[in-house]
VEXPA-197207 format. One record per residue: residue number from 1; residue in one letter; x, y, z of N, C-alpha, C in turn. Coordinates in nm, 4 decimals, padded with zeros to 6 digits, always signed. Layout:
<recs>
<rec NUM "a" <X Y Z> <X Y Z> <X Y Z>>,
...
</recs>
This chain:
<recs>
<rec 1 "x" <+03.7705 +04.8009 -11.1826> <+03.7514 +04.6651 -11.2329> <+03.7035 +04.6708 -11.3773>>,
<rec 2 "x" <+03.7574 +04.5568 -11.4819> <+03.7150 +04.5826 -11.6014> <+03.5678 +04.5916 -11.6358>>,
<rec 3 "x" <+03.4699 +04.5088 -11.5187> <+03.3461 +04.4804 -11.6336> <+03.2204 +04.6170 -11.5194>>,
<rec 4 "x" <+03.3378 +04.7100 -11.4388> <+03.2227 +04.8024 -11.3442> <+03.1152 +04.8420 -11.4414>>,
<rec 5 "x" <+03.1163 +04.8935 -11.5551> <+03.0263 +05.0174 -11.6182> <+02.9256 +04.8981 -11.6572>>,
<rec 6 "x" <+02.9151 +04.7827 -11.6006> <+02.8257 +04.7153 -11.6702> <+02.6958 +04.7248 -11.5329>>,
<rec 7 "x" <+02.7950 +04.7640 -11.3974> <+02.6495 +04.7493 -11.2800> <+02.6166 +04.9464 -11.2463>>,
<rec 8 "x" <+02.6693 +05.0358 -11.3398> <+02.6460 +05.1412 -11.3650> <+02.5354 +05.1480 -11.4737>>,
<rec 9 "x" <+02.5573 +05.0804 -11.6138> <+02.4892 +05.0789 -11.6989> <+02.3305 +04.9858 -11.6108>>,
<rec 10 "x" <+02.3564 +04.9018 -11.5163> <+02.2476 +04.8537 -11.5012> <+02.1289 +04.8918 -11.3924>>,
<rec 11 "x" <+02.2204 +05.0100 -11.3075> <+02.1555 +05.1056 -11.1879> <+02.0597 +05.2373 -11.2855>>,
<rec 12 "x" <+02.1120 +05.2500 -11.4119> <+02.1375 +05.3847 -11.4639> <+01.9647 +05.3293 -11.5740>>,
<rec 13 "x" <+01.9755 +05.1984 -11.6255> <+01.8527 +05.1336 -11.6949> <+01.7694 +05.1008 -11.6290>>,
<rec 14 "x" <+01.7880 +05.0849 -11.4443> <+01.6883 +05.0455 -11.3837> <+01.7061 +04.9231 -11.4362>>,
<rec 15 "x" <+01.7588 +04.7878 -11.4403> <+01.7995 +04.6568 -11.5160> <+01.7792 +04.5933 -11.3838>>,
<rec 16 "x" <+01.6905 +04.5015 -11.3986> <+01.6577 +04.3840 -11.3028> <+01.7779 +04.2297 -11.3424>>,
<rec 17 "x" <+01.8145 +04.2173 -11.4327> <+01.9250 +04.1602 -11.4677> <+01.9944 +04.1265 -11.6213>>,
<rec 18 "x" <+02.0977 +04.0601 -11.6547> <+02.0990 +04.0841 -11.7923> <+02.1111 +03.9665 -11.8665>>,
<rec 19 "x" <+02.1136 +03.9701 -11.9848> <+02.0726 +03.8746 -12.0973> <+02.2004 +03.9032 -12.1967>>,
<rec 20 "x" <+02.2853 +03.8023 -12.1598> <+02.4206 +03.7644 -12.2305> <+02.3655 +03.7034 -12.3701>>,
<rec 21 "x" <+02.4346 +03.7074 -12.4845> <+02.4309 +03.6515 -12.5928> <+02.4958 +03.6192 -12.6858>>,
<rec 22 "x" <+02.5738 +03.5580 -12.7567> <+02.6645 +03.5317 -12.8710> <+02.6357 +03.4699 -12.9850>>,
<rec 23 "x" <+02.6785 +03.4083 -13.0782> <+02.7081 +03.3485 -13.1682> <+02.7892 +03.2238 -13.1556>>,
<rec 24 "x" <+02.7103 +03.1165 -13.1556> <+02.8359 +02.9744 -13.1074> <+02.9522 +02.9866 -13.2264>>,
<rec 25 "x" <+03.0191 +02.9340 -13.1642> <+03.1449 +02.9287 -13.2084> <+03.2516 +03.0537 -13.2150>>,
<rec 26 "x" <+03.2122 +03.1904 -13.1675> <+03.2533 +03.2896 -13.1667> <+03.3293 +03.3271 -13.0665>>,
<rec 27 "x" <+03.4559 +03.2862 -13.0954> <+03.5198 +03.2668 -12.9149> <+03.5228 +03.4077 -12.9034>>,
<rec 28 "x" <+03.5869 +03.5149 -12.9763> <+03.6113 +03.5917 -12.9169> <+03.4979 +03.6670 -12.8195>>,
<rec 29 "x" <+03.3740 +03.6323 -12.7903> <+03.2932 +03.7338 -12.7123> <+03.3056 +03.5905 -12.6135>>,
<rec 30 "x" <+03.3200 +03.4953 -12.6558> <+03.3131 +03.3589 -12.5622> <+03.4045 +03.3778 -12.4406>>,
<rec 31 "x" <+03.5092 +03.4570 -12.4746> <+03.5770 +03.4555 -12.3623> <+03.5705 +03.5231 -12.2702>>,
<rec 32 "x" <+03.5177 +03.5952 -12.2916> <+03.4785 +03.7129 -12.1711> <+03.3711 +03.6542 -12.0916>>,
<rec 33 "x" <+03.2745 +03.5662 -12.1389> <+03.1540 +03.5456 -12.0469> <+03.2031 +03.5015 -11.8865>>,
<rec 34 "x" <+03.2890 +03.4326 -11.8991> <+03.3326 +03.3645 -11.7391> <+03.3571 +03.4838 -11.6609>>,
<rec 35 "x" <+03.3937 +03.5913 -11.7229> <+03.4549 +03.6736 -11.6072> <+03.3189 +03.7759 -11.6231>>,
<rec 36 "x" <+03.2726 +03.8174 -11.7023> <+03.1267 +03.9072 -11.6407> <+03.0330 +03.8349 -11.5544>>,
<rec 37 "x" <+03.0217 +03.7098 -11.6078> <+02.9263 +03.6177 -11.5074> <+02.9610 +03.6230 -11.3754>>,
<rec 38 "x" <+03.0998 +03.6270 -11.3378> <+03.1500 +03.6050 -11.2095> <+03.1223 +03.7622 -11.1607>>,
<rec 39 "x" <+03.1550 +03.8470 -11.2425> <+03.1054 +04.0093 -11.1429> <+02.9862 +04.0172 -11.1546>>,
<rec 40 "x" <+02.8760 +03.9971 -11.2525> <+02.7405 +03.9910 -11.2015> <+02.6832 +03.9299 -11.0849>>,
<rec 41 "x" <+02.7623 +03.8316 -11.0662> <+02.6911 +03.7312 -10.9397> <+02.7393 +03.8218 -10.8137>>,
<rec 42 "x" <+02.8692 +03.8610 -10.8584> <+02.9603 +03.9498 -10.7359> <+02.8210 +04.0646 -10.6728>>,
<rec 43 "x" <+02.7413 +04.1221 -10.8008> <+02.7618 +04.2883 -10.7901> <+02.5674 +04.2402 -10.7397>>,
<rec 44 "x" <+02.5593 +04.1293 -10.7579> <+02.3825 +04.0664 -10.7320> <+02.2960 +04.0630 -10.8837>>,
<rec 45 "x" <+02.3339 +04.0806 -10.9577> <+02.2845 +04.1050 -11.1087> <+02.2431 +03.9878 -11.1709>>,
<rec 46 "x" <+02.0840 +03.9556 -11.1404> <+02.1287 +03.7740 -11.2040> <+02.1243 +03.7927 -11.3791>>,
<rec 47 "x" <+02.1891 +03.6739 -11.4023> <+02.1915 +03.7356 -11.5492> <+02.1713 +03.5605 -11.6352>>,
<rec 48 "x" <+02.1810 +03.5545 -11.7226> <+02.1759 +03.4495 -11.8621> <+02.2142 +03.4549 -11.9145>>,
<rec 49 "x" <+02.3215 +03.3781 -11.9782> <+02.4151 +03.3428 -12.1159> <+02.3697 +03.2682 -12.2332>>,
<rec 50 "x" <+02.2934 +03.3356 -12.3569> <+02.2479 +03.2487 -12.4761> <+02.3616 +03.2017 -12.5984>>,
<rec 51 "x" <+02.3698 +03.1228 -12.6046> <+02.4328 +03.0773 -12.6937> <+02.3933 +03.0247 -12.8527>>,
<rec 52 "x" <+02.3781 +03.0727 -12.9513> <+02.2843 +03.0200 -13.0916> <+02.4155 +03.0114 -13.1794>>,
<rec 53 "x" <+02.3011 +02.9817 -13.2861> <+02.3847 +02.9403 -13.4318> <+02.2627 +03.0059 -13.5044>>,
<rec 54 "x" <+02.2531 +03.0307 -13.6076> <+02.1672 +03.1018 -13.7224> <+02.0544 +03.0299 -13.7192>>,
<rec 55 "x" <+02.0460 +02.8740 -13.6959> <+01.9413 +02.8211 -13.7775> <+01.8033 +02.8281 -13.6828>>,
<rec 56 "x" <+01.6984 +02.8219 -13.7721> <+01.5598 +02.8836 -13.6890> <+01.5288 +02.7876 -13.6092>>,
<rec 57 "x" <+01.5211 +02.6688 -13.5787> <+01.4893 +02.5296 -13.5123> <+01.5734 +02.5784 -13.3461>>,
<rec 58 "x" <+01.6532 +02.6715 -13.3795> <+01.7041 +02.7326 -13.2553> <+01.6697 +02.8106 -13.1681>>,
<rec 59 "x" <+01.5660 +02.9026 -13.2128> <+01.4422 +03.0184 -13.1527> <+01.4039 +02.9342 -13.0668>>,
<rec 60 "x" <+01.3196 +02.7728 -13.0212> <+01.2434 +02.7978 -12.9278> <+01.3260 +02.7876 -12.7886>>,
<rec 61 "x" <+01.4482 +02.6720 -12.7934> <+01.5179 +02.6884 -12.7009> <+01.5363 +02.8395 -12.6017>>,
<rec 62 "x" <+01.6248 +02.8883 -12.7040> <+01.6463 +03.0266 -12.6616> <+01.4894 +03.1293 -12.6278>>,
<rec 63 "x" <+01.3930 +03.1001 -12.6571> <+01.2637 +03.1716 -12.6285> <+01.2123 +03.1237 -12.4777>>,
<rec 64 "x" <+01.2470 +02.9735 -12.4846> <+01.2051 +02.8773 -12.3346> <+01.3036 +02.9066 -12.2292>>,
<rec 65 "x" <+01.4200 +02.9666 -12.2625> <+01.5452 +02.9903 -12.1368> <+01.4898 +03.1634 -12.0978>>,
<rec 66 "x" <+01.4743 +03.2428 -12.2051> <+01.4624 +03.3410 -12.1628> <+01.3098 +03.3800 -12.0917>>,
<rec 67 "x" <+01.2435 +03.3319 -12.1293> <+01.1013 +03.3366 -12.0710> <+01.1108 +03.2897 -11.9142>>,
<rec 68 "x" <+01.1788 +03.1932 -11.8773> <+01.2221 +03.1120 -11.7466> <+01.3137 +03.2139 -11.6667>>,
<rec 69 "x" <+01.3966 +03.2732 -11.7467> <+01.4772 +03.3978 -11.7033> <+01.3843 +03.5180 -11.6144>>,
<rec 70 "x" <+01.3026 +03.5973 -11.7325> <+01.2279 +03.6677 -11.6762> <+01.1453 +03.6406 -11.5315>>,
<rec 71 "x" <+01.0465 +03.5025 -11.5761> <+00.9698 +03.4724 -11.4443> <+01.0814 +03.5296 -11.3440>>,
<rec 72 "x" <+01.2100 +03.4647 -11.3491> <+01.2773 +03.3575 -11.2387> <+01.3254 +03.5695 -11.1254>>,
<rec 73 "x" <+01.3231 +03.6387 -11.2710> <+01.3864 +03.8037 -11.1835> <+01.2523 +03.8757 -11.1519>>,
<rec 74 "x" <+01.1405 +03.8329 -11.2212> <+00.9982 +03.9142 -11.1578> <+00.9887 +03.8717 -11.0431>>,
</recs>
């Protein structure tokens, strides 16, 4: 399967789950998210998809999803 080495890479880090990220507007990594999301959920891996733009007014969002992330896999 294309996205296996990602639940190898995550047995191999000891990875409680993972933290997707891009650049809005950047399709090309955009497109892939639907289909890793769908084998993470497959493989039990919970994971998060961030989405930003450069500007700093954007940090706390992304600081408040990922913080909620962590709790949500401790």
């Amino acid at each position: 399967f294309r996205f296996s080495y990602l639940k190898d890479y995550a047995e191999q880090w000891k990875a409680d789950g993972v933290i997707m990220e891009s650049v809005r507007y950047c399709d090309t990594h955009g497109y892939d998210v639907p289909g890793v999301r769908d084998y993470l959920d497959e493989v039990g891996l919970p994971s998060v998809y961030l989405e930003h733009d450069y500007t700093e007014g954007a940090l706390a969002p992304l600081r408040t999803r990922v913080q909620g992330f962590l709790e949500i896999i401790s």
